[in-house]
C-alpha positions as CSV (number, residue, x, y, z in Angstrom):
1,X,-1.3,-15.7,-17.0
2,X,-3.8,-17.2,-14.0
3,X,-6.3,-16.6,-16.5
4,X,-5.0,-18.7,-19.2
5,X,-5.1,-22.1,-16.4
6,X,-8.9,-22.5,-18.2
7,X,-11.6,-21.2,-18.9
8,X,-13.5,-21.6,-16.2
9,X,-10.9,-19.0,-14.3
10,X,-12.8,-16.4,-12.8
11,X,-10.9,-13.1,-12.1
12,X,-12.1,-10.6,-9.9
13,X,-10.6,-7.3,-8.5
14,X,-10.9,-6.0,-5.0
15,X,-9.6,-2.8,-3.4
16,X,-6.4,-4.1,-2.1
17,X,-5.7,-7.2,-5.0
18,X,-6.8,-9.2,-7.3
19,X,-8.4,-12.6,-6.7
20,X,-8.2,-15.7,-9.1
21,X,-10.9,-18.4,-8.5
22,X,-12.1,-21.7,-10.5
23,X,-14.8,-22.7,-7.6
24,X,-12.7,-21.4,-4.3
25,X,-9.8,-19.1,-5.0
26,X,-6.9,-20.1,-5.8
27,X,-4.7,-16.9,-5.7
28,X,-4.4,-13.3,-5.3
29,X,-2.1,-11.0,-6.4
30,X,-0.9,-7.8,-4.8
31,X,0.9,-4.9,-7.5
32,X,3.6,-3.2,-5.8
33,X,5.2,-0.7,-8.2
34,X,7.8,0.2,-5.7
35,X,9.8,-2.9,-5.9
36,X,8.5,-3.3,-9.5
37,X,7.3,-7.0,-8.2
38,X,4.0,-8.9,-8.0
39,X,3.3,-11.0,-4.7
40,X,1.5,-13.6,-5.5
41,X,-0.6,-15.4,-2.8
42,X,-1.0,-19.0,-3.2
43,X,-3.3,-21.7,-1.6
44,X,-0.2,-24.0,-1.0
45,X,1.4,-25.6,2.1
46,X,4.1,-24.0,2.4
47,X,5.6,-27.3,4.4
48,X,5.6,-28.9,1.0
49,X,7.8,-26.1,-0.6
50,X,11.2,-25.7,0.1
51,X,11.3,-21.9,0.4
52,X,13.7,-19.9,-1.1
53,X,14.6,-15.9,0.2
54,X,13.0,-13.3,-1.5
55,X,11.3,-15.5,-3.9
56,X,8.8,-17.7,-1.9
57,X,7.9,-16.8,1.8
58,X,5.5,-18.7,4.5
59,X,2.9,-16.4,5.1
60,X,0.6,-18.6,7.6
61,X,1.8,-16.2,10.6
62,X,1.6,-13.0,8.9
63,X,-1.5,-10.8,7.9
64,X,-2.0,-10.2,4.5
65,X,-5.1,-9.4,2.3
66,X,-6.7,-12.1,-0.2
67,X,-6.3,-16.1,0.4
68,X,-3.7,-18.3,0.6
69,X,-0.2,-19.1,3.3
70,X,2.4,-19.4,0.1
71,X,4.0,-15.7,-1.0
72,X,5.6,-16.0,-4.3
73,X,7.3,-13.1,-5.5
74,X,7.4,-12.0,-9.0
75,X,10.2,-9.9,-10.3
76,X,10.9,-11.0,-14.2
77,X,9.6,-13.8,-16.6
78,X,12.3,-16.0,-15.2
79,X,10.9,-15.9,-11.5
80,X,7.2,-15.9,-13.6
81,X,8.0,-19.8,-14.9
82,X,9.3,-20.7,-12.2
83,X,6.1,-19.5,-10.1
84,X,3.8,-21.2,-13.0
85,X,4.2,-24.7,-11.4
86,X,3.1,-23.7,-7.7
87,X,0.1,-21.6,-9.0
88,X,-0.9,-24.9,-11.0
89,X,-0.6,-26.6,-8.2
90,X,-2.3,-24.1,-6.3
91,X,-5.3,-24.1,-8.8
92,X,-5.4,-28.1,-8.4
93,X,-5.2,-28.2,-4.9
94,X,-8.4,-25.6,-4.4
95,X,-10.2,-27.1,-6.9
96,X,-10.0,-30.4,-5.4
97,X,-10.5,-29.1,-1.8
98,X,-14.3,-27.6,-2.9
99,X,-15.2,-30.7,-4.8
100,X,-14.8,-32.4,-1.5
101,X,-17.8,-33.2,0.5
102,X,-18.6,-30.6,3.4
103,X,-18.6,-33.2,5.8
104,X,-15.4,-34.2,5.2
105,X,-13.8,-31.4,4.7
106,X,-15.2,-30.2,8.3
107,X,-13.2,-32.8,9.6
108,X,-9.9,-32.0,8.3
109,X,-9.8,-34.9,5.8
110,X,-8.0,-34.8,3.1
């Protein structure tokens, strides 16, 4: 699905995950066939989300392998649309943070 945001959608995999990029990544997802889920790891404030239990988690405190401080947990296709929107927004919002210039992104502005 990540890979169907463009074509310019680069996916590569690493031991623990997979990462997504289009410039910077934009998300990595973990398989965990015990839970039969995907955790999805997002580049999105998770301030700006209202979080809901077991399906979206704020992840800035916690370790975790790959990029990004939004978990979104995948069970079926319904919790699969309804992650579609953050990981668009996820893709935007990376996107737009590498096409900044260095110096200003140095200085936290936005």
């Amino acid at each position: 699905m990540l890979e169907a945001f463009g074509d310019d959608v680069q996916k590569t995999a690493r031991k623990f995950y997979v990462a997504y990029r289009r410039m910077k990544n934009f998300a990595c997802v973990e398989v965990h066939p015990h839970d039969h889920s995907l955790r999805v790891f997002a580049k999105v404030d998770p301030a700006s989300v209202e979080l809901e239990a077991g399906f979206t988690r704020d992840v800035r405190s916690i370790g975790h392998y790959g990029t990004g401080d939004l978990e979104i947990r995948i069970r079926d296709r319904a919790s699969l649309d309804r992650a579609s929107e953050l990981l668009l927004r996820s893709r935007r919002e990376a996107t737009r943070a590498a096409s900044r210039p260095r110096s200003l992104r140095c200085r936290g502005i936005r």
